[in-house]
DSSP file (Angstrom, degrees, kcal/mol; ACC not computed):
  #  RESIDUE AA STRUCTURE BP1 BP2  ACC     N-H-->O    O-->H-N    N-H-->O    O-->H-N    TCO  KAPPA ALPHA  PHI   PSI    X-CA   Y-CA   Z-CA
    1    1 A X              0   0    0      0, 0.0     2,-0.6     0, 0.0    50,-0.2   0.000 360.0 360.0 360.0 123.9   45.9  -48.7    1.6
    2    2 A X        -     0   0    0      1,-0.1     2,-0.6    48,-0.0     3,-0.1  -0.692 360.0-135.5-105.9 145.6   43.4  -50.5    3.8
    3    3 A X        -     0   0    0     -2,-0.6    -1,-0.1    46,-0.4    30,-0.0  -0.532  27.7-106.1 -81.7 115.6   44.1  -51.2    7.4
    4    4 A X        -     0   0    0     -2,-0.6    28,-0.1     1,-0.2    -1,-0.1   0.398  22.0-128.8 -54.0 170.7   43.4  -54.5    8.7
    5    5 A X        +     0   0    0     -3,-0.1    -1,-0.2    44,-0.0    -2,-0.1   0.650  54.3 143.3 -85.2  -8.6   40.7  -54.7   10.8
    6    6 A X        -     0   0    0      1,-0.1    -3,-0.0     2,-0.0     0, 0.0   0.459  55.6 -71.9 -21.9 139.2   42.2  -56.3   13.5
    7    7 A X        -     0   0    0      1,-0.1     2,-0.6     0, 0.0    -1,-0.1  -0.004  50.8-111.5 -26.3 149.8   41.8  -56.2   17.5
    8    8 A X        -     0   0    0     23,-0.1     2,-0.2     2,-0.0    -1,-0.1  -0.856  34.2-167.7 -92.9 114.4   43.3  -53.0   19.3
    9    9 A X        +     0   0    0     -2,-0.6     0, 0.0    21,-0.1     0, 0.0  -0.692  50.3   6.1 -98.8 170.4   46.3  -54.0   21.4
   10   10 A X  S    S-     0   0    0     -2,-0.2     2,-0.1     2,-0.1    19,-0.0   0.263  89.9 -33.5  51.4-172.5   47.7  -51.5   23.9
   11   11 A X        -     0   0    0      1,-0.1     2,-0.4    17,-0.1    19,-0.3  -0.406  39.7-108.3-106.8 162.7   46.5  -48.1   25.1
   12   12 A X        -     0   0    0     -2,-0.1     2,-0.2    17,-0.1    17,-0.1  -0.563  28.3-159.8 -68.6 119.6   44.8  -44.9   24.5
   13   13 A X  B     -A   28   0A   0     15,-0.5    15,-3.3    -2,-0.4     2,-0.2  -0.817  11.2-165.9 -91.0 148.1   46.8  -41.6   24.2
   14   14 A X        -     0   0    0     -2,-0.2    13,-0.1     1,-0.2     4,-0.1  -0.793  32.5 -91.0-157.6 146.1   45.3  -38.6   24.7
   15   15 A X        -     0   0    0     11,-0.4    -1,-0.2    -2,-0.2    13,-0.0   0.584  29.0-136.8 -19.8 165.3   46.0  -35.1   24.1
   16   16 A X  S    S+     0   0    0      1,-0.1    -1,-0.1     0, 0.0     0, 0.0   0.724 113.8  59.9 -78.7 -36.5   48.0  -33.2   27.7
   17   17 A X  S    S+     0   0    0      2,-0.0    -2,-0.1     3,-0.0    -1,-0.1   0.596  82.5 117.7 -84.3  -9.8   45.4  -30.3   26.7
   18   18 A X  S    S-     0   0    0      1,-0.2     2,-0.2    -4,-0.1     7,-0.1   0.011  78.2-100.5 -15.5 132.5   42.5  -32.9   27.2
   19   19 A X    >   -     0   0    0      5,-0.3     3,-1.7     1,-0.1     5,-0.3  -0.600  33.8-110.3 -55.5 144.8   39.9  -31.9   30.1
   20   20 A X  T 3  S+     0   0    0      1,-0.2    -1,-0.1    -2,-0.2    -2,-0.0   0.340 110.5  68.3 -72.3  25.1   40.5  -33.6   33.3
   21   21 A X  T 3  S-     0   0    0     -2,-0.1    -1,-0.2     3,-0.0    -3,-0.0   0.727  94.4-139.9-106.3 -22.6   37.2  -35.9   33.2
   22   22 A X  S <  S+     0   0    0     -3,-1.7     3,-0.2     2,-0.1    -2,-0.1   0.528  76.3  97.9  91.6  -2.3   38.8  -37.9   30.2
   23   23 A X        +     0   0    0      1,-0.2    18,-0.1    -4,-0.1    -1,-0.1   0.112  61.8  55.2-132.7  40.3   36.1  -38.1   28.7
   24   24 A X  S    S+     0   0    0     -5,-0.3     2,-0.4    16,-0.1    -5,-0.3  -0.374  87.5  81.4-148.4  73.5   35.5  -35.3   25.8
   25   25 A X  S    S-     0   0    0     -3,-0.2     2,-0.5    14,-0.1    16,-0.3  -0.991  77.6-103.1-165.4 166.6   38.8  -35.7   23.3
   26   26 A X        -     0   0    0     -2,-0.4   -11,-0.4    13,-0.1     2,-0.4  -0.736  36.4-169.1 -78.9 128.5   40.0  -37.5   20.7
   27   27 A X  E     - B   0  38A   0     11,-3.9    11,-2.8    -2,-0.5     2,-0.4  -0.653   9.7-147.2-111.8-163.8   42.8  -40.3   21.6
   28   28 A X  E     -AB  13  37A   0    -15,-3.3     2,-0.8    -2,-0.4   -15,-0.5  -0.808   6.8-163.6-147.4 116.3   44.8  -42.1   19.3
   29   29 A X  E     - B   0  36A   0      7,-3.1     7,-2.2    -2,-0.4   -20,-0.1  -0.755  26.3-114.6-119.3 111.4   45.9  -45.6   19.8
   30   30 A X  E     - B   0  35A   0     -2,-0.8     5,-0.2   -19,-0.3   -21,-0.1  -0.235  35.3-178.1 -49.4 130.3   48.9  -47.2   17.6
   31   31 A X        -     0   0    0      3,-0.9     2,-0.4     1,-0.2    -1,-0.1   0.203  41.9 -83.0-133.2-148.8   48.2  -50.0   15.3
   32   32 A X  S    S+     0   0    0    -28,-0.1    -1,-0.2     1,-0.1     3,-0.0  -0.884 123.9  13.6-107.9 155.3   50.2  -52.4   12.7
   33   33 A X  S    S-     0   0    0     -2,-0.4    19,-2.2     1,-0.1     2,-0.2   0.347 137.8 -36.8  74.1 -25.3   50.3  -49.9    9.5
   34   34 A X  E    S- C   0  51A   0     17,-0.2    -3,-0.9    18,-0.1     2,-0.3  -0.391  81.5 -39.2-177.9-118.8   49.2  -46.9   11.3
   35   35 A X  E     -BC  30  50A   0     15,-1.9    15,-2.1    -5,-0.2     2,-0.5  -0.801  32.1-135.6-168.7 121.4   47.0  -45.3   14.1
   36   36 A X  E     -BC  29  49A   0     -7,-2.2    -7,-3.1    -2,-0.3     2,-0.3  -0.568  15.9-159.6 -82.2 128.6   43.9  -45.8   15.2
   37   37 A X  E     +BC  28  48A   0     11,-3.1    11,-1.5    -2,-0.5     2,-0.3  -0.786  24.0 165.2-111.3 134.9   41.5  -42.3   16.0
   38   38 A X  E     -B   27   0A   0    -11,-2.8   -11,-3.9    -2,-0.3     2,-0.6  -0.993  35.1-115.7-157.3 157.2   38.6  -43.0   18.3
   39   39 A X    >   -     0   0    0      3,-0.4     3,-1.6    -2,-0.3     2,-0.7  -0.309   9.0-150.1 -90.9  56.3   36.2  -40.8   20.3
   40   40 A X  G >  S+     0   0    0     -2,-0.6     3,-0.6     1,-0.4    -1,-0.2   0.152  94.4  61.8  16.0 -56.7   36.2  -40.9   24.2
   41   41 A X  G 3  S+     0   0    0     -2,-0.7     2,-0.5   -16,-0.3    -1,-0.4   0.828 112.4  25.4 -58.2 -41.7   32.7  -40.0   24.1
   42   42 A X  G <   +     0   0    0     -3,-1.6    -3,-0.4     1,-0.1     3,-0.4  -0.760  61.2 172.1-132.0  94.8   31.4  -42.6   22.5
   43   43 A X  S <  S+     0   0    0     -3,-0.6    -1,-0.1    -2,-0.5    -2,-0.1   0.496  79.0  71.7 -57.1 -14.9   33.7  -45.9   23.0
   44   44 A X  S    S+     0   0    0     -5,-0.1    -1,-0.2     2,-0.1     3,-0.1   0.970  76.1  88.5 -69.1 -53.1   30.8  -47.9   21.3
   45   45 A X  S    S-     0   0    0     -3,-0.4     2,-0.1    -6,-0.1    -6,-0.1  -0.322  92.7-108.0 -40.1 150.9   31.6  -46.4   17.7
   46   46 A X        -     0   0    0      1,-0.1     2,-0.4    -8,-0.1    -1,-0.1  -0.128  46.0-107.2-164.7 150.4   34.5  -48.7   15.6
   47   47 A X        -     0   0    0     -9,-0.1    -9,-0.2    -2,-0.1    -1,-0.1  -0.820  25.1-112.1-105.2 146.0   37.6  -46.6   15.7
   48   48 A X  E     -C   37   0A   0    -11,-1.5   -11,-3.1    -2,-0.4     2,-0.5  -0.475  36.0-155.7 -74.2 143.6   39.0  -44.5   12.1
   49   49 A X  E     -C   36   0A   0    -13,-0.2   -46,-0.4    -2,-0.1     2,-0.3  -0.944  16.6-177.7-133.7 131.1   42.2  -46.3   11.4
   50   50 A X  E     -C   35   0A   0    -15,-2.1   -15,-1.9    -2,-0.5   -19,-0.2  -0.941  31.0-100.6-125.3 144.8   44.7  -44.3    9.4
   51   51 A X  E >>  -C   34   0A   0     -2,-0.3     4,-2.5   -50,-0.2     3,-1.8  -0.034  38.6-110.3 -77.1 169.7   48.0  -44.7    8.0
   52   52 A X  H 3> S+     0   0    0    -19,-2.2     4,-1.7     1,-0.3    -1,-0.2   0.927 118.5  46.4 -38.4 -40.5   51.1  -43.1   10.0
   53   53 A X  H 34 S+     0   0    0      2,-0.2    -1,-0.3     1,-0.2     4,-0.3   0.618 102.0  54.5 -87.8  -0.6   51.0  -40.6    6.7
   54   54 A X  H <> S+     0   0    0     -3,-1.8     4,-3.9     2,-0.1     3,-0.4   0.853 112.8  43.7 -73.3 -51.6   48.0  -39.9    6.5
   55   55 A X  H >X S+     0   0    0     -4,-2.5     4,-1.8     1,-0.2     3,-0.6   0.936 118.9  47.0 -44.4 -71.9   48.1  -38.6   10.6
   56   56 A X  H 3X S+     0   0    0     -4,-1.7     4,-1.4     1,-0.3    -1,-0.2   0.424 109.9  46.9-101.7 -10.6   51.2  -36.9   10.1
   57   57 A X  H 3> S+     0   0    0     -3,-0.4     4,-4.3    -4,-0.3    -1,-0.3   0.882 113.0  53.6 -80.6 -48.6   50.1  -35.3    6.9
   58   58 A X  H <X S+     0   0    0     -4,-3.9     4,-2.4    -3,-0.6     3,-0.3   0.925 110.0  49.6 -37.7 -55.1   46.6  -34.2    9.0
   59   59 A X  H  X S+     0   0    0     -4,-1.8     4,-0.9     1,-0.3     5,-0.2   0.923 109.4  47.5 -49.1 -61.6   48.8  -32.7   11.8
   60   60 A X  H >X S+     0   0    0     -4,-1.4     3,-1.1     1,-0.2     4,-0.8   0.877 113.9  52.5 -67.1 -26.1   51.0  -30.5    9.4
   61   61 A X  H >X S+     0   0    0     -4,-4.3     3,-1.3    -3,-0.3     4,-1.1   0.944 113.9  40.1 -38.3 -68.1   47.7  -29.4    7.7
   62   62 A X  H 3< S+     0   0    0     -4,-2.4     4,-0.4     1,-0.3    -1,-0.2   0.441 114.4  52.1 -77.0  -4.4   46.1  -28.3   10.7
   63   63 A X  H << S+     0   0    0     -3,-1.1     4,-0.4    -4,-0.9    -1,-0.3   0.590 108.6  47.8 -99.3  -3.3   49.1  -26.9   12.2
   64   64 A X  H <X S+     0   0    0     -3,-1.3     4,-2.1    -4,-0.8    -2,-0.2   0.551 112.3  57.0 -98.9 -13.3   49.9  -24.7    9.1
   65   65 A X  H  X S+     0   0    0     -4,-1.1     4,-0.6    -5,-0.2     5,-0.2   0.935 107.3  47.5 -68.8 -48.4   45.9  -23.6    9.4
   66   66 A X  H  > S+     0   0    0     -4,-0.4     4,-2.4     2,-0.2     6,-0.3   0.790 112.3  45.0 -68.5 -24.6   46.4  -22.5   12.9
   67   67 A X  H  > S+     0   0    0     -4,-0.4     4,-2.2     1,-0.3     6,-0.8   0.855 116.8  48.5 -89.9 -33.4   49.7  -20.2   12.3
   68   68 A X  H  < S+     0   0    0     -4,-2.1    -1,-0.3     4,-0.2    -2,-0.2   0.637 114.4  43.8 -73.6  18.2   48.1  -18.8    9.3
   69   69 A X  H  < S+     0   0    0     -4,-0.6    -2,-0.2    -3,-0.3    -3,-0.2   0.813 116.9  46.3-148.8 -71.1   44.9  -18.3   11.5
   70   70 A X  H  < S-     0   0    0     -4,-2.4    -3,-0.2    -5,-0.2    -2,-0.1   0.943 116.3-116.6 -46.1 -76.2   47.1  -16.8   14.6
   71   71 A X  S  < S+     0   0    0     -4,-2.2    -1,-0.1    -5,-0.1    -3,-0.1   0.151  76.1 125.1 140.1  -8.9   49.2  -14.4   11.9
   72   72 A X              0   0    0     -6,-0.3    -4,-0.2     1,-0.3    -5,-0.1   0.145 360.0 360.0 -88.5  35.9   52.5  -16.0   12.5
   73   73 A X              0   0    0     -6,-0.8    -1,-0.3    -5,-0.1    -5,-0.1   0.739 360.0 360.0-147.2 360.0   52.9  -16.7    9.7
């Protein structure tokens, strides 16, 4: 499914775990259809825009990498 290309309304979230200069993380800013991923470092670049399952699919991926990774699981 492609996401329109439309203007970015509203703000950037980004991670708590962020460094406090704001300016080395990924945020992620909600979109019609989904969620827009963009890089703090370079605001110039066009932002990835993915749908809400696709994010939510990344997340559990990368959190079931990290417990097997830790050992808990």
């Amino acid at each position: 499914m492609a996401l329109p290309a439309a203007p970015l309304g509203g703000e950037w979230r980004k991670s708590s775990y962020s460094a406090g200069n704001g300016n080395a993380c990924v945020r992620l800013r909600l979109i019609d259809g989904g969620v827009a991923v963009g890089d703090s470092k370079r605001p110039d670049l066009a932002p990835l825009r993915c749908t809400r399952a696709a994010v939510a699919a990344f997340l559990q991926a990368a959190t079931a990498a990290a417990l097997v990774q830790s050992g808990s699981r």
